[in-house]
N, C-alpha and C positions, 0 to 999 in steps of 0.2 A: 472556424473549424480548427481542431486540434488533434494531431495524431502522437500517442504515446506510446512508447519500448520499453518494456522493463526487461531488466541485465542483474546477473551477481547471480542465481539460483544456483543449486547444486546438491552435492549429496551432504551429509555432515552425520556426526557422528549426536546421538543423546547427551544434552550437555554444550555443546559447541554455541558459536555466534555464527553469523552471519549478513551481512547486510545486501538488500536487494534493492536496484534503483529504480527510479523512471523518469524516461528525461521525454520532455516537451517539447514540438514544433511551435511556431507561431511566436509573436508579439503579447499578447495576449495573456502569457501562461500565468503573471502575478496579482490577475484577478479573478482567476479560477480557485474554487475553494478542490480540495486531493482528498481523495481516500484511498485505502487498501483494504481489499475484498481476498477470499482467498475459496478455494474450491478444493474439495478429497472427490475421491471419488465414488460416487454413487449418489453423493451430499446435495444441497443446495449450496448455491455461492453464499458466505458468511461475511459479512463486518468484520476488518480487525481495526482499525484506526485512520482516524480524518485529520485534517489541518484546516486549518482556514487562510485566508490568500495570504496572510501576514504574517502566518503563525505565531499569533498571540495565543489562538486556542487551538487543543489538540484534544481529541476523542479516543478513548478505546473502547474493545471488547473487553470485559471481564478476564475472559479465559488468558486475553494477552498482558493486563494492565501489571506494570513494574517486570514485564520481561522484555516490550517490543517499544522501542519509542521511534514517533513520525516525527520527519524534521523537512525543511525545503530551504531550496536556494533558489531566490528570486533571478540571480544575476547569471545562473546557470540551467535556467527552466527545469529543473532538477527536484526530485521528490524522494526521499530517502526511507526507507524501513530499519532499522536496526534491531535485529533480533537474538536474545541470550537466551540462556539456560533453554536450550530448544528440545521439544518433547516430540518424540513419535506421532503423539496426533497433532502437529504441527504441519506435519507433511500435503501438502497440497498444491495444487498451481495459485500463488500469487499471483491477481493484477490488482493494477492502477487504475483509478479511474478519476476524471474531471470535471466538474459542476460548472456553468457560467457564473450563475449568479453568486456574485462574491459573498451577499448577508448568509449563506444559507449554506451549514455544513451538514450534510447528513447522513445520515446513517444506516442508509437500506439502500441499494440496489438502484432500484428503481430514480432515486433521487438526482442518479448524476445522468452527463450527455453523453462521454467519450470514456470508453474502453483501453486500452492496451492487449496486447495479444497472449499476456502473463505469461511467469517463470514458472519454472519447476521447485519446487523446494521439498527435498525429501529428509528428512530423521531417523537413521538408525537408532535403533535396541542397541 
């Protein structure tokens, strides 16, 4: 069992950075493969970007790829987003989410076990 927080969300302006975390209970968290889901509203929850337990490999969405890079810290159960050049349709609740099985990063929803309760991330015009 793992329970995850993500922290950092906020208002920003069109253009701006931001970075939003999520950090890990348990022993366990550097053989969990991470991704970042994000939700607007009205939307289905969407992919933005996975890790894998080692972060050798890193996945994106299209829509984010060369603006948002995932990164993790093993020694701080910690899972990073960092996000540039941020666009109005950007805006949505970020979470976190965590897989067991370390072979297997994926990329839909449905693939992982554990949630986080997600941020706010909003983009002004």
């Amino acid at each position: 069992q793992v329970q995850l927080v993500e922290s950092g969300g906020g208002l920003v302006q069109a253009g701006d950075s931001l970075r939003v975390s999520c950090a890990a209970s348990g022993r366990t968290f550097s053989t969990y493969a991470m991704g970042w889901f994000r939700q607007a509203p009205g939307k289905e929850r969407e992919f933005v970007a996975a890790i894998s337990w080692s972060g050798a490999r890193t996945y994106y969405a299209d829509y984010v790829k060369g603006r948002f890079t995932i990164s993790r810290d093993n020694a701080k159960n910690t899972v990073y987003l960092e996000m540039n050049s941020l666009k109005p349709e950007d805006t949505a609740v970020y979470y976190c989410a965590a897989r067991k099985n370390m072979l297997v990063v994926p990329i839909t929803p449905g693939g992982y076990d554990y949630w986080g309760g997600g941020t706010q991330v909003t983009v002004s015009s």
